[in-house]
VOPAGU-2260 file (C-alpha; in pm, 1 decimal, decimal comma):
REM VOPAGU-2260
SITE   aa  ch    i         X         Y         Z
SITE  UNK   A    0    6792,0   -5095,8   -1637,2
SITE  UNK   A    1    6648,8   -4740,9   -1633,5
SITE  UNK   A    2    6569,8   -4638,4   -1989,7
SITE  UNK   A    3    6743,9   -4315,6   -2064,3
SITE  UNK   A    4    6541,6   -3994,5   -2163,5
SITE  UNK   A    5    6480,7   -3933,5   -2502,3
SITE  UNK   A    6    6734,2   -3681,7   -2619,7
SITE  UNK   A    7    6562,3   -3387,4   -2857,2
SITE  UNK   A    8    6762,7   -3272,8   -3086,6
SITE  UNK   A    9    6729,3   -2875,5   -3207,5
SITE  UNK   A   10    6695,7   -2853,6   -3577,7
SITE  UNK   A   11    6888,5   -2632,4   -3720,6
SITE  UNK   A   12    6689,4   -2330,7   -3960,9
SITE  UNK   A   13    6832,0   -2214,1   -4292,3
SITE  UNK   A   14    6880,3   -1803,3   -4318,1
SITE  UNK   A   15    6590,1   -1852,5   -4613,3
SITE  UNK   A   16    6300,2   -2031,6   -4399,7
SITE  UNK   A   17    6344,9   -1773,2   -4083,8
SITE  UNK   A   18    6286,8   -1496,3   -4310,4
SITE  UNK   A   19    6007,2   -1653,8   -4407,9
SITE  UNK   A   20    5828,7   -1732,3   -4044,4
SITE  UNK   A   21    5946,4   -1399,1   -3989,1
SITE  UNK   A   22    5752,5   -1273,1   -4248,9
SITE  UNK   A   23    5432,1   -1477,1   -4261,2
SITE  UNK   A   24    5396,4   -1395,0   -3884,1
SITE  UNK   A   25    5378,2    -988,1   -3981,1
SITE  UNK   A   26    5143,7   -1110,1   -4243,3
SITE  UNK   A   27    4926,7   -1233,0   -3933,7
SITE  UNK   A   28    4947,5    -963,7   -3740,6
SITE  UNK   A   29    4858,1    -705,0   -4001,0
SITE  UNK   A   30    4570,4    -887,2   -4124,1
SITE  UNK   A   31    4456,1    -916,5   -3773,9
SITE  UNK   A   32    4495,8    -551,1   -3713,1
SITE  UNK   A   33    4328,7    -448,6   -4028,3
SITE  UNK   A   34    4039,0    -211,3   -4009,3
SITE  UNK   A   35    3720,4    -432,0   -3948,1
SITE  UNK   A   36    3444,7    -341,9   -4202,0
SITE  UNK   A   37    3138,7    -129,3   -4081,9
SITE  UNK   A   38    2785,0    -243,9   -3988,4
SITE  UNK   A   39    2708,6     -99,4   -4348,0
SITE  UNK   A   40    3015,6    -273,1   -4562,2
SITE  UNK   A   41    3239,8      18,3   -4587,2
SITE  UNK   A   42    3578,9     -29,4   -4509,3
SITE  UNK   A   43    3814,2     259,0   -4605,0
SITE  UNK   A   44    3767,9     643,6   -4514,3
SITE  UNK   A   45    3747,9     755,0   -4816,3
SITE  UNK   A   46    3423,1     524,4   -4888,9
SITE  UNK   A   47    3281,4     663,8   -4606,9
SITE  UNK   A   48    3323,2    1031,6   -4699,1
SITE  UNK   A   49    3221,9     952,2   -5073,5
SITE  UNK   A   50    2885,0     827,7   -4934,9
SITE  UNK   A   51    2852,6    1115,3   -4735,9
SITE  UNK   A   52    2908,0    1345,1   -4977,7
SITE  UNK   A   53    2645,9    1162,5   -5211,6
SITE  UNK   A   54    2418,2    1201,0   -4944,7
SITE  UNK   A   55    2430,8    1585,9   -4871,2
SITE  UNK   A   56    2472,0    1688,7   -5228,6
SITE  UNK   A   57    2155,4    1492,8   -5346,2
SITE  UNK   A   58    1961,0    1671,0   -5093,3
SITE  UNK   A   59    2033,7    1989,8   -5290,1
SITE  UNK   A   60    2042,3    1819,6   -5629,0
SITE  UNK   A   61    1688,1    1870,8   -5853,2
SITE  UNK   A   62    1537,7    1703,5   -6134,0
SITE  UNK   A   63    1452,3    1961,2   -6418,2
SITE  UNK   A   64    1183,9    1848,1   -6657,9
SITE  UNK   A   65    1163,7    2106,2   -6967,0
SITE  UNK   A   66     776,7    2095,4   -7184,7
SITE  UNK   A   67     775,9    2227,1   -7507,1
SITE  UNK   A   68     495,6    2291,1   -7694,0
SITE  UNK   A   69     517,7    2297,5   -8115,1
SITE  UNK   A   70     303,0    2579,1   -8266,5
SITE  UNK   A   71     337,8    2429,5   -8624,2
SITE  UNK   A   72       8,7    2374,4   -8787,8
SITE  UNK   A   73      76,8    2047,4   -8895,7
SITE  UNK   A   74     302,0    1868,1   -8673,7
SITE  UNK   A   75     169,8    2005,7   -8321,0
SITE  UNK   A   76     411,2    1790,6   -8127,0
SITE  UNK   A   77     509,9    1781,3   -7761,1
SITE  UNK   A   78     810,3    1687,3   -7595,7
SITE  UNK   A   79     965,7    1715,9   -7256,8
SITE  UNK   A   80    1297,3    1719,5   -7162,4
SITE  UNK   A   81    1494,5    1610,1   -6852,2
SITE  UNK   A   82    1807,9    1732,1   -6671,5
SITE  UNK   A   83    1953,9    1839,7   -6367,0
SITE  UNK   A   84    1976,4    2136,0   -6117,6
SITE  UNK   A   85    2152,0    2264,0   -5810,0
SITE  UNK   A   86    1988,1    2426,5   -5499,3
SITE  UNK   A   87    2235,8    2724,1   -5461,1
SITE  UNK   A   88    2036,9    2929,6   -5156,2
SITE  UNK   A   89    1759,7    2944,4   -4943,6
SITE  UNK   A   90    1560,5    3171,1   -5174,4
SITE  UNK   A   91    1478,3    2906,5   -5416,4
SITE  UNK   A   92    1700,2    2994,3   -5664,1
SITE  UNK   A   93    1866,1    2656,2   -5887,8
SITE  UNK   A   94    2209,0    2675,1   -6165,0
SITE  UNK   A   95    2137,8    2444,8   -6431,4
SITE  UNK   A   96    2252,4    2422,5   -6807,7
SITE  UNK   A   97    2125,1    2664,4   -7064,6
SITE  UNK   A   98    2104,2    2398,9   -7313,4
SITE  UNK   A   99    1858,0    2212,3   -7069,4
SITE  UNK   A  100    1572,6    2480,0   -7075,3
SITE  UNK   A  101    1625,2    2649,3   -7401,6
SITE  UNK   A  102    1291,0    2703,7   -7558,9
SITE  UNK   A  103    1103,4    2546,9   -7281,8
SITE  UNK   A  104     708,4    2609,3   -7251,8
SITE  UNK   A  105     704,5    2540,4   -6879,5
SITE  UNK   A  106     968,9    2443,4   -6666,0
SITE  UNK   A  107     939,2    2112,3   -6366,4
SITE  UNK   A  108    1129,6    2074,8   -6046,3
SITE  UNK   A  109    1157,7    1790,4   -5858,2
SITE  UNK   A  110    1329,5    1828,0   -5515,7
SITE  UNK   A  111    1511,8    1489,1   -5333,1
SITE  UNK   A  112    1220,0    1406,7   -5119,1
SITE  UNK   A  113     970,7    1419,8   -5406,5
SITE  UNK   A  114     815,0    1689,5   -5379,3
SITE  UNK   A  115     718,2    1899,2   -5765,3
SITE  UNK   A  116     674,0    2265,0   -5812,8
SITE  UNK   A  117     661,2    2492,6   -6080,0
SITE  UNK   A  118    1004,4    2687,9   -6226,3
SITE  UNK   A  119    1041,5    3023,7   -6339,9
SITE  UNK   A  120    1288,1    3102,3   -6554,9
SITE  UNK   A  121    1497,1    3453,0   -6442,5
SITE  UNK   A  122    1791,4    3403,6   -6734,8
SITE  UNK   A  123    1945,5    3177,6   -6985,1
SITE  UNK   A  124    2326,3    3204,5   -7135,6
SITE  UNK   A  125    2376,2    2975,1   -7464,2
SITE  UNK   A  126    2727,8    3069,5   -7458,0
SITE  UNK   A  127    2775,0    2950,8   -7133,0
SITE  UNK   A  128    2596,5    2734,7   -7102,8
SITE  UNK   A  129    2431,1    2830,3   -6750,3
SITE  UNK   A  130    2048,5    2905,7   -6682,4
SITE  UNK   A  131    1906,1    3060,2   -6349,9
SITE  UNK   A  132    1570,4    2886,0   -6195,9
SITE  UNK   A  133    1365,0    3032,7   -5903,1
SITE  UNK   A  134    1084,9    2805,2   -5714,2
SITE  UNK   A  135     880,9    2909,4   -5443,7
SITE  UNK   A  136    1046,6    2653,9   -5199,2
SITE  UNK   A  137     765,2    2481,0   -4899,5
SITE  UNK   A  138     782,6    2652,9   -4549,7
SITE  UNK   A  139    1088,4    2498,3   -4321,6
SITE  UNK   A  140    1425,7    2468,8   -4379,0
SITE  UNK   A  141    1581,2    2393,3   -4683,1
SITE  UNK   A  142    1920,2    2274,8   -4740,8
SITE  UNK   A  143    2133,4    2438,7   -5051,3
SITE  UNK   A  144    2509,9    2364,5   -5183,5
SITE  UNK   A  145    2795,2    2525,5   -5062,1
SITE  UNK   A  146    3004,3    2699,8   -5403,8
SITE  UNK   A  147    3379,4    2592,8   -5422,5
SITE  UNK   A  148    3655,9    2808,9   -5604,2
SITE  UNK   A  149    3726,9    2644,3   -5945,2
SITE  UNK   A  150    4022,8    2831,2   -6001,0
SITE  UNK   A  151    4271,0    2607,3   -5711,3
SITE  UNK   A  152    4124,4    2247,1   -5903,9
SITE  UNK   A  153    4485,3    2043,4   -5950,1
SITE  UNK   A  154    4466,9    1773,1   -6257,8
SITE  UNK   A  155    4496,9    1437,4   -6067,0
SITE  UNK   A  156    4158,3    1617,6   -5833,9
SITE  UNK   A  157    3921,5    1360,7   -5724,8
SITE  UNK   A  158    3543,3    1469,3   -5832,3
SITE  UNK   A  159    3199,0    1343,1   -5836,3
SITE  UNK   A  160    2950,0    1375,5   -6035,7
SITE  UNK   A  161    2548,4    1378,8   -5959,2
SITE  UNK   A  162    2258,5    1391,5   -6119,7
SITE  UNK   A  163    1994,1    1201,6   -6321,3
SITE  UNK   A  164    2129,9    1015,0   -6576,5
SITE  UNK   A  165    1839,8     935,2   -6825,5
SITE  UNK   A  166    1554,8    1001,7   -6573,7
SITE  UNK   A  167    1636,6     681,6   -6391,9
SITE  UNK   A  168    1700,6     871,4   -6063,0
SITE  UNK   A  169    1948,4    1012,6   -5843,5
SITE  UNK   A  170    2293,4     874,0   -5915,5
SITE  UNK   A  171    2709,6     938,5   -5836,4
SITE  UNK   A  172    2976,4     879,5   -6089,8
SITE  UNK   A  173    3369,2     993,0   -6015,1
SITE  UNK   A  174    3650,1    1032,5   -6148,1
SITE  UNK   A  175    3935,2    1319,1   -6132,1
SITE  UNK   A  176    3976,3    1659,0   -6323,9
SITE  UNK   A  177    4216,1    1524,4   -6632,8
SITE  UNK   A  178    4270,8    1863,9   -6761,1
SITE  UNK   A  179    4136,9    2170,7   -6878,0
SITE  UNK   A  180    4015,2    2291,6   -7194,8
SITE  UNK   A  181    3949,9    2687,8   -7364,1
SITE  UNK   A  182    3758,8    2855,3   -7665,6
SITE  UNK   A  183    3585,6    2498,1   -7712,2
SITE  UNK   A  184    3281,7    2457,4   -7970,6
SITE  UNK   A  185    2915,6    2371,1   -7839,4
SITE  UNK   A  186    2639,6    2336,1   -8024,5
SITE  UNK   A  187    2503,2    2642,9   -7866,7
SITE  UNK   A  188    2825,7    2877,8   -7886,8
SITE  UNK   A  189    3184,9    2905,5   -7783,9
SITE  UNK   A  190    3306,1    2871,8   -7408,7
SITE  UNK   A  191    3571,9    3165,1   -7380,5
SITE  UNK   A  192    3672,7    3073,1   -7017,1
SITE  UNK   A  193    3811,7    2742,0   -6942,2
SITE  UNK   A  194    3633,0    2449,5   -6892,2
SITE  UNK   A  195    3685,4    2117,8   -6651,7
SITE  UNK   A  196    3748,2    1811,9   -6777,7
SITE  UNK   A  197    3681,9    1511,3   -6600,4
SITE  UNK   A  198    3673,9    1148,8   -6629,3
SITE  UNK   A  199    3372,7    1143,2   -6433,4
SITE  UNK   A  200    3088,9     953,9   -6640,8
SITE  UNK   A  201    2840,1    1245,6   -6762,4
SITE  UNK   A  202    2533,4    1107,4   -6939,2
SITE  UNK   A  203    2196,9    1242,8   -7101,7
SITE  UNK   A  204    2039,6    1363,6   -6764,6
SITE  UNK   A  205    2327,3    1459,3   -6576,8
SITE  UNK   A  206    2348,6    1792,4   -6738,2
SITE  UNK   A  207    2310,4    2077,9   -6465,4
SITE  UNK   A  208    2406,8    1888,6   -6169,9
SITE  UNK   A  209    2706,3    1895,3   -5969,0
SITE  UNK   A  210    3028,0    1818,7   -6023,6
SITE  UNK   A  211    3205,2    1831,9   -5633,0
SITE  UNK   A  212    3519,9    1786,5   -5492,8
SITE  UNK   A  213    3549,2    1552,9   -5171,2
SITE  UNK   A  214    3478,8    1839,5   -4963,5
SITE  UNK   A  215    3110,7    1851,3   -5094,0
SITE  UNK   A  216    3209,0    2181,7   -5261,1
SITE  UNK   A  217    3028,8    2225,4   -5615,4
SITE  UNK   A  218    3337,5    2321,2   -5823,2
SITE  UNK   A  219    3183,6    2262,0   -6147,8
SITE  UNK   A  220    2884,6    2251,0   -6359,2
SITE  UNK   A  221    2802,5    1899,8   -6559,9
SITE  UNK   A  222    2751,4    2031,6   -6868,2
SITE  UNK   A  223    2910,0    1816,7   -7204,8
SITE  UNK   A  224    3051,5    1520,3   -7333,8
SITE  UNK   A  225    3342,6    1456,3   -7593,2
SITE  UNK   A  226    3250,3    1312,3   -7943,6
SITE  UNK   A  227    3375,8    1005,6   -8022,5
SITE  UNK   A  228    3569,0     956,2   -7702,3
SITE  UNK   A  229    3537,6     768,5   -7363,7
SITE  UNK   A  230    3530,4     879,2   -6994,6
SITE  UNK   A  231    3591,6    1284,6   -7103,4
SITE  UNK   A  232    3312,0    1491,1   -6998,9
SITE  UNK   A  233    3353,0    1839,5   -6924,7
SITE  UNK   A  234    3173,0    2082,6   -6704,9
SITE  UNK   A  235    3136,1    2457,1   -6607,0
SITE  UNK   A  236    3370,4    2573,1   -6378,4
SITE  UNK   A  237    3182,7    2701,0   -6080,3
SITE  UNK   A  238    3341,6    3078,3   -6052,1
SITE  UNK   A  239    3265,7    3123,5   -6438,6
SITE  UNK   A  240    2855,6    3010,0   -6339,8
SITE  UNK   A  241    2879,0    3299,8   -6038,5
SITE  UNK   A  242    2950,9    3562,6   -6261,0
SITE  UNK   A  243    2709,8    3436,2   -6530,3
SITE  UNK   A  244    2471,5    3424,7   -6218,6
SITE  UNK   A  245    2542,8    3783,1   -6109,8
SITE  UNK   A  246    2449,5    3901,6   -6441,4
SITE  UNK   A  247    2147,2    3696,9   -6477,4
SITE  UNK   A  248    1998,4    3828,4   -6143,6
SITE  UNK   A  249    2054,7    4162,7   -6242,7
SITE  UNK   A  250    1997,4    4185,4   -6576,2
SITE  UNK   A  251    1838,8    3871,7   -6675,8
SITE  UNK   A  252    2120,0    3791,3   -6925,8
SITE  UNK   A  253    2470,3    3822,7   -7007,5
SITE  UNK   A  254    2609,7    4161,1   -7160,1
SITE  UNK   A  255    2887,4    4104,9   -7341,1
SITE  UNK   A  256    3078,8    4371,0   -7582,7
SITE  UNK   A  257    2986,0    4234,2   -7969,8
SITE  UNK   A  258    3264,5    4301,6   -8217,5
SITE  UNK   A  259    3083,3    4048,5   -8523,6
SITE  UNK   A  260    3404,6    3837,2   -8649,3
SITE  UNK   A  261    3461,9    3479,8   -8604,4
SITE  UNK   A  262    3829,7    3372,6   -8651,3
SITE  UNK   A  263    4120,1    3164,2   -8627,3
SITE  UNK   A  264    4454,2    3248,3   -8480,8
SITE  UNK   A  265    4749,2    3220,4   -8772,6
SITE  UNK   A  266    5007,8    2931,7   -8704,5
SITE  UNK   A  267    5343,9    2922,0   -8818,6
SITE  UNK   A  268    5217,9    2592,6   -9014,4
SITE  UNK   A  269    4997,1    2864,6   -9177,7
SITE  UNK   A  270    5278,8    3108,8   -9228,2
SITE  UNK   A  271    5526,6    2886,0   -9362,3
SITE  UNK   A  272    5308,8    2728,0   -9622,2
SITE  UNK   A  273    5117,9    2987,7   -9752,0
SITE  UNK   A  274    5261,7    3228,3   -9986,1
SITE  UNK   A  275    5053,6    3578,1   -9870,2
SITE  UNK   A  276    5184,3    3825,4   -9614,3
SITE  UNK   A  277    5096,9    3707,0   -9258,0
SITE  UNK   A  278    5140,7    3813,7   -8896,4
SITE  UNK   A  279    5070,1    3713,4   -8573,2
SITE  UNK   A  280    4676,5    3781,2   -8510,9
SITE  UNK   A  281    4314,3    3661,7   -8566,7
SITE  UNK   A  282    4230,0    3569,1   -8930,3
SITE  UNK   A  283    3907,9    3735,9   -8984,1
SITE  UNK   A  284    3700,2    3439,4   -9161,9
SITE  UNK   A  285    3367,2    3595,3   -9141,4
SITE  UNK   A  286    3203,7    3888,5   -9056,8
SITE  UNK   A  287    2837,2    3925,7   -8918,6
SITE  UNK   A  288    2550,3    4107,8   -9087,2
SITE  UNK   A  289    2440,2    4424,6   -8920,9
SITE  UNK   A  290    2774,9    4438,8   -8665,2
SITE  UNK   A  291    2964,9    4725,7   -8563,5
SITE  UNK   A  292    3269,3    4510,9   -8755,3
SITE  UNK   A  293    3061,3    4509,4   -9098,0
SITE  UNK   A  294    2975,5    4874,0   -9012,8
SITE  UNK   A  295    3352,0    5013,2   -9036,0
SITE  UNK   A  296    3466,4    4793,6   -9310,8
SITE  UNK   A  297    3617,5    4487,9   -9162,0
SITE  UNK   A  298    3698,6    4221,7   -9431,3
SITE  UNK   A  299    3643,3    3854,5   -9426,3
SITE  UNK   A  300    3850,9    3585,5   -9635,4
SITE  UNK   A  301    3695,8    3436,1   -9949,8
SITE  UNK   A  302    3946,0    3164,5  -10056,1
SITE  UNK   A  303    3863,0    2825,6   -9865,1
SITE  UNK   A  304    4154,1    2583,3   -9823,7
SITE  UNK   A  305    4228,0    2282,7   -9646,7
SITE  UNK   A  306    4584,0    2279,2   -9463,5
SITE  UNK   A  307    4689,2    1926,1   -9299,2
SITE  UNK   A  308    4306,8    1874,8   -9283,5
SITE  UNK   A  309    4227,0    2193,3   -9160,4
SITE  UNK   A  310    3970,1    2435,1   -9276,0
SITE  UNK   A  311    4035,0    2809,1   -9303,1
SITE  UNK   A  312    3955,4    3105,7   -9510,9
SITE  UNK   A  313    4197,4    3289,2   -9645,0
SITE  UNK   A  314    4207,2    3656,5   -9760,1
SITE  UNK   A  315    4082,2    3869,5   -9465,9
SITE  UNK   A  316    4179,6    4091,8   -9242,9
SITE  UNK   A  317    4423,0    3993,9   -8904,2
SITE  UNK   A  318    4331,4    4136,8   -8570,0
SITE  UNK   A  319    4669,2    4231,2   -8424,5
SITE  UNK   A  320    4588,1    4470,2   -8144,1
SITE  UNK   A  321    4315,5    4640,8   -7951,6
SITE  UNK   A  322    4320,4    4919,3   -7761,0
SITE  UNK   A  323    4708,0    4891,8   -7788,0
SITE  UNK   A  324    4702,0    4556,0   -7633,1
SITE  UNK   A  325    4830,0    4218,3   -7839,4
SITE  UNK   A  326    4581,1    3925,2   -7942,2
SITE  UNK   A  327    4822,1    3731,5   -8113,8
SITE  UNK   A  328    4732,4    3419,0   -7860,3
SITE  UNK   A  329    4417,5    3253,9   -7679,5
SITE  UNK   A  330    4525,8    3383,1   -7351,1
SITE  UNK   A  331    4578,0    3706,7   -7505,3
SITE  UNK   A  332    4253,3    3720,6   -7642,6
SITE  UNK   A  333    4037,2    3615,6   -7337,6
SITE  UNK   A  334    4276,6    3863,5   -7117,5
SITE  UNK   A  335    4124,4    4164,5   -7341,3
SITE  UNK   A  336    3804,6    4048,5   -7372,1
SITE  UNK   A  337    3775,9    4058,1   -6990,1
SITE  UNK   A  338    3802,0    4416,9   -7021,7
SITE  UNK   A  339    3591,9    4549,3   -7279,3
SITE  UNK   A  340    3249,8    4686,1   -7238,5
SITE  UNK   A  341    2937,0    4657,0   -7464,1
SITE  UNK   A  342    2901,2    5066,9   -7664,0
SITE  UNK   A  343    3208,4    5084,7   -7562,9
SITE  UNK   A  344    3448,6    5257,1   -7860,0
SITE  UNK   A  345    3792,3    5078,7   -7901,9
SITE  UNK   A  346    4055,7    5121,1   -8161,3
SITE  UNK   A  347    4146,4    4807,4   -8363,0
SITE  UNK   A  348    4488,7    4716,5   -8562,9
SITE  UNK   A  349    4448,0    4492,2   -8840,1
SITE  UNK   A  350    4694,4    4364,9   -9107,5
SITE  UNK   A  351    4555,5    4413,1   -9499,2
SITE  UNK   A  352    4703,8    4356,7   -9758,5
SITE  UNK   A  353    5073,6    4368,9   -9634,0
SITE  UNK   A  354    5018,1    4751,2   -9451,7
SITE  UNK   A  355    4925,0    4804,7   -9098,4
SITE  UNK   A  356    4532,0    4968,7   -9042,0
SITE  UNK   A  357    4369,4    5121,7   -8763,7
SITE  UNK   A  358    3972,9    5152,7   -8757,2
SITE  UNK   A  359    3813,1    5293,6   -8407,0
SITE  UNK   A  360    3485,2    5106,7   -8384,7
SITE  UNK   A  361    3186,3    5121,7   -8109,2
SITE  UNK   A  362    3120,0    4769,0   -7998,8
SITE  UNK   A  363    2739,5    4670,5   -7992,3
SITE  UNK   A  364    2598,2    4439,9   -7734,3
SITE  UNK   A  365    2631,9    4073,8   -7847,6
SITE  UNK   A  366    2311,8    3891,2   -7956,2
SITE  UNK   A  367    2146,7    3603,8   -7838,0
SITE  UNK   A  368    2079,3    3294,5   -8039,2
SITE  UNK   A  369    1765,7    3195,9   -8160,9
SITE  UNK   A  370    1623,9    2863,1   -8025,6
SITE  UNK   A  371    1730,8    2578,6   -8176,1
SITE  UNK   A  372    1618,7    2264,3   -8063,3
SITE  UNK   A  373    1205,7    2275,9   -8027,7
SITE  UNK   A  374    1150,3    1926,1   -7974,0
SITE  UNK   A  375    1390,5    1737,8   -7712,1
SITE  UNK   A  376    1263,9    1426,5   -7581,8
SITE  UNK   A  377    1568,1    1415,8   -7270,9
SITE  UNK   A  378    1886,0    1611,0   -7240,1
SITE  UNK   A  379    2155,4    1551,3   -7409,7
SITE  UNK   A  380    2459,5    1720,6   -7336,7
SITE  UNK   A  381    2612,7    1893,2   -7622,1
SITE  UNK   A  382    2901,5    1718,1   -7814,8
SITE  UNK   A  383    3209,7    1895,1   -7842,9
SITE  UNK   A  384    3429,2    1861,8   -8183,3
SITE  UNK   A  385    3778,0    1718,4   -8153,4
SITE  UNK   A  386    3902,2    2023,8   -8383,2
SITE  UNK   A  387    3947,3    2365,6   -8229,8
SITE  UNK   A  388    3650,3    2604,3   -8423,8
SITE  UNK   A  389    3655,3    2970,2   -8467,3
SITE  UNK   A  390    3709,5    3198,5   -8198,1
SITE  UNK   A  391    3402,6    3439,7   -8189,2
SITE  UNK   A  392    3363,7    3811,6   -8058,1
């Protein structure tokens, strides 16, 4: 007898385990279609544009080395100091921070292929915070950065930072712009325009280089770190270093219209628990010797309190208008300031003593400071408080 064929029986698949061959073959075919990694490990486009951007904007990214020299007749002590620069043209000429050359002897660059030549110096702004180099660049062709527009940066912005963090070399750090800050405290003075703030890693040595968008645009100028914090640096934004630029080619510093008061804007906290007529203005907290303010009778306070932990001064003057125009807020405040020359004579209202004033003043031309740090051994950026300071003019 002919043995029958063996009969095969179809199994029958539950809803559940389909789904799942289903799925694990799509798993197979997407991992088999994934992008293969490069001859040089990178995988994703935007690795491949970071490293590209690294490599262009190091070509145009110095190394600053500051000298200082000590004159006193007992110590006699040398120091240098390192930071970064930018290559901005073809002339030679490099952005770097103020706070990186102040009081410098003789002034180092180092371009990316090694080569060292002598600085010169055409201007320094403390209250920026931005110095202007020139070098006499080698014969040939020179690469230089390409200047973004600060004011279109979005919070959530990719950036990257680059410079030489503590001499070791060239180096990249990112992060995104996490906000923006205004009227913020240096060592040096106060920034009146707004600043970037990044989560970008800035360290001693990274002060003066780039801070770039993925575009390899320089939108910002490494320039400070936050006390006490982690991963918020700030920087320079780059149309605030043109200007500054502008006037340091011309002029070889900043003019800028010097009233002599230092301030703090009054708070309805302030208001509501302190029992003296108030409006809506600049407290007057201090006036400078020798200013046009001192010179027409502006009055600073002379009763120090401390409100929820905060300083002030009370008893002076408030700054409620000039030239007819509000300052009751920061962005008041800056707005005016943008238009106001140095000699220049405005009219002032001011608040004293519970009746409205008005004084008509000449402005001076603000002063520079005096040097203040003789002996760094590396840049360190400056540290910025976590409490708002005076505002300044």
């Amino acid at each position: 007898m002919r043995t029958p064929a063996p009969i095969h029986h179809l199994q029958r698949i539950s809803p559940w385990s389909f789904r799942t061959m289903v799925l694990t073959g799509v798993l197979a075919i997407v991992a088999n279609s994934a992008v293969p990694p490069t001859a040089n490990g990178l995988v994703t486009p935007e690795e491949i544009n970071t490293v590209r951007v690294y490599k262009k904007m190091a070509e145009v990214t110095v190394l600053v080395a500051s000298a200082y020299t000590s004159t006193h007749h007992i110590t006699q002590g040398n120091g240098r100091g390192i930071g970064s620069g930018v290559l901005i043209d073809e002339h030679g000429s490099i952005i770097t921070n103020a706070h990186v050359v102040e009081g410098a002897a003789h002034l180092m660059v180092t371009l990316h292929d090694g080569t060292r030549l002598p600085a010169e110096l055409v201007g320094s702004d403390l209250q920026s915070d931005v110095a202007l180099l020139r070098i006499v660049l080698p014969k040939g062709k020179h690469p230089h950065a390409t200047l973004g527009d600060s004011d279109k940066l979005e919070v959530g912005q990719k950036v990257l930072a680059i410079g030489h963090p503590f001499g070791l070399g060239y180096a990249m750090s990112s992060g995104i712009v996490s906000g923006f800050g205004k009227l913020i405290e240096t060592k040096q003075e106060v920034f009146q325009d707004r600043i970037i703030q990044t989560t970008a890693p800035i360290n001693p040595g990274n002060s003066g280089g780039p801070l770039v968008d993925s575009d390899d645009r320089v939108i910002g100028l490494n320039s400070s770190i936050l006390m006490g914090a982690q991963n918020i640096g700030f920087a320079i934004p780059i149309n605030t270093v043109k200007s500054v630029v502008s006037a340091l080619q011309l002029h070889g510093r900043v003019i800028r219209p010097w009233l002599g008061i230092k301030g703090k804007f009054v708070t309805d906290e302030l208001r509501t628990l302190i029992a003296l007529p108030m409006v809506d203005g600049i407290l007057v907290q201090d006036v400078d010797e020798g200013s046009p303010a001192e010179k027409v009778g502006l009055r600073a306070g002379e009763l120090d309190v401390v409100i929820e932990g905060e300083p002030w001064v009370l008893g002076g003057d408030i700054l409620v208008e000039i030239n007819g125009h509000e300052v009751k807020s920061t962005a008041q405040y800056a707005q005016v300031l943008q238009s106001l020359q140095a000699n220049q004579t405005i009219e002032l209202k001011i608040f004293r003593d519970g009746d409205f004033q008005i004084r008509n003043i000449m402005l001076g031309e603000r002063p520079t400071s005096a040097t203040q740090h003789p002996h760094p051994k590396i840049d360190v950026p400056p540290l910025i408080p976590q409490t708002l300071p005076f505002s300044q003019f």
